[in-house]
C-alpha positions, 0 to 999 in steps of 0.5 A: 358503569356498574349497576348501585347496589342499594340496601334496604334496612326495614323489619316490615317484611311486607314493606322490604318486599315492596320496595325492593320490587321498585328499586329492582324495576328501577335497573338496581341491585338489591339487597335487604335487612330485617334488623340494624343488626343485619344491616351492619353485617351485610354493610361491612362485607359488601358496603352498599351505594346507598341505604334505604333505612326504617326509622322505627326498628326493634333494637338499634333503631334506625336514627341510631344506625345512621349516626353510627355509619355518618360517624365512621370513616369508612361509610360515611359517604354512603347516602342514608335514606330514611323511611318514616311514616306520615307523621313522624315528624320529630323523626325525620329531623332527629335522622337528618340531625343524625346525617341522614341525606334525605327521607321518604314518607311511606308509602313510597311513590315510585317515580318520586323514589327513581328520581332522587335515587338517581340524584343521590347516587350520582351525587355519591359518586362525585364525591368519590371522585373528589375523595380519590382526586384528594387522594392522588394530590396527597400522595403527590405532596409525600412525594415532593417531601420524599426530594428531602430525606431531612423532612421525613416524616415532616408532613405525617408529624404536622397532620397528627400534631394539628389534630391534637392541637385542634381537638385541644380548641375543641374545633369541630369534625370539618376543622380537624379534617382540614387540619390533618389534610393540611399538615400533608398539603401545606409544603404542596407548592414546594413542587415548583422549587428547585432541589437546589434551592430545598435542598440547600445546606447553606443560607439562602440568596435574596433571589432563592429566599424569592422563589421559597417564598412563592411556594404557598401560593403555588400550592394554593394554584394546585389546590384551587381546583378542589372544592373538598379542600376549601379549609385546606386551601387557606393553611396552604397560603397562609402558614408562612404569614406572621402575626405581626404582618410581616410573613408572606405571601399575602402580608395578614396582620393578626387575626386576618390570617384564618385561625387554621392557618395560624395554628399550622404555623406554630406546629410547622416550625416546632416540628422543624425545630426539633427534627435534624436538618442539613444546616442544624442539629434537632433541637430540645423539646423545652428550648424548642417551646421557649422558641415558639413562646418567644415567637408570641412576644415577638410578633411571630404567632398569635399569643393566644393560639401559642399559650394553648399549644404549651399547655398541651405540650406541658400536658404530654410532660415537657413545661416551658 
């Protein structure tokens, strides 16, 4: 395995030196900043395994850096290590609000310094793995949308549309995230159906409409193994439940149904509403939202999580 690169963030030349000292005995690559400044430019060419950051710097202060880097996507996963002083301690809380992963008091003591390095970067690559496994199962559900050249597109719409919808609930960062993933991963389970039976340009048998129907659990299974899609996995099996009881798989009547499940219901059938399909025509965006209005007054959605949809899509300009 490569050696982790660890970047120290400190304008106390004496205090860089030392550390850097440490960290280099310890086996690792290092690098190091005076300023948050610096910091940035060295993150953005050659992003580091973990960063060792002062809390108390001239300019962007180190609390301010860290909440920048936990807030980007492309650095997020980077464990952030404050160094603070014996007494700071508004500053050690203020850091871990701001999504530091842990701190050191200074000054640092070695062996307690190689213990947690080693914990925190094995930690972080962990996580990676899971991102790339995430990656993988992702593709693969683009890949089974691919079969049916009429849901083109199907599962990109879903993740954006569940975005917007979410940010119009005010959900918070892990809720959105599971929404878009959601939209990519909800048909996951359609792997296991027949292109005879998806792809089928007549209605379906009592038998067919049987193995479609077993398709959110079976994308459930395939999810099942992956802790980062714990609030995917719900949306998985539960966006073909209906408010009312009477959807599948599982049957949930009203607010049994976990709220990002019944959210990507709505959104799953407005989009299939006004996309073309083999068996019909797209459909208006004004009778495609009196459909899902209809669909509040008759049992199908939850009528709350509907009158919220309207009022967004009657904010991009089509009223129902």
């Amino acid at each position: 395995m490569d050696l982790a690169r660890i970047l120290i963030v400190d304008d106390d030349p004496l205090v860089r030196e030392t550390i850097r000292d440490y960290v280099e005995h310890l086996g690792y690559q290092v690098r190091d900043a005076a300023s948050a400044e610096d910091a940035l430019m060295l993150i953005n060419r050659e992003p580091p395994d973990l960063i060792l950051l002062d809390v108390r710097m001239p300019g962007i202060t180190g609390i301010e850096l860290c909440r920048q880097l936990k807030t980007d996507p492309a650095t997020r996963l980077i464990p952030v290590v404050l160094l603070t002083a014996e007494r700071e301690l508004d500053s050690r809380i203020a850091g871990l609000a701001a999504g530091a992963d842990d701190y050191f008091t200074k000054p640092v003591h070695p062996r307690e310094l190689g213990a947690r390095l080693r914990s925190l970067i094995r930690l972080k690559r962990v996580v990676e793995e899971l991102e790339q496994a995430e990656n993988v199962i992702t593709s693969l559900a683009l890949t089974i949308e691919a079969r049916d050249p009429y849901t083109g597109g199907h599962c990109v719409r879903l993740a954006d549309i569940a975005g917007q919808f979410g940010e119009r609930l005010g959900l918070g960062d892990e809720e959105l995230r599971a929404l878009r993933l959601g939209g990519f991963l909800h048909d996951l389970g359609k792997i296991a159906v027949p292109d005879g039976i998806l792809m089928k340009p007549g209605p379906l048998t009592r038998d067919e409409r049987r193995v479609i129907q077993e398709h959110p659990s079976a994308g459930d299974r395939l999810a099942a193994p992956m802790r980062t899609l714990g609030l995917v996995r719900p949306i998985i099996r539960h966006h073909h439940e209906r408010f009312d009881g009477r959807g599948y798989p599982d049957r949930l009547t009203g607010r049994e149904t976990p709220i990002l499940a019944r959210l990507m219901a709505i959104v799953d059938v407005y989009d299939a509403l006004v996309t073309q399909r083999p068996y019909k025509p797209a459909m208006p965006e004004a009778e495609a939202l009196r459909i899902v209005h209809d669909g509040a007054q008759n049992g199908q959605f939850d009528p709350e999580l509907v009158r919220v949809f309207l009022e967004m899509r009657a904010a991009k300009g089509t009223p129902v």
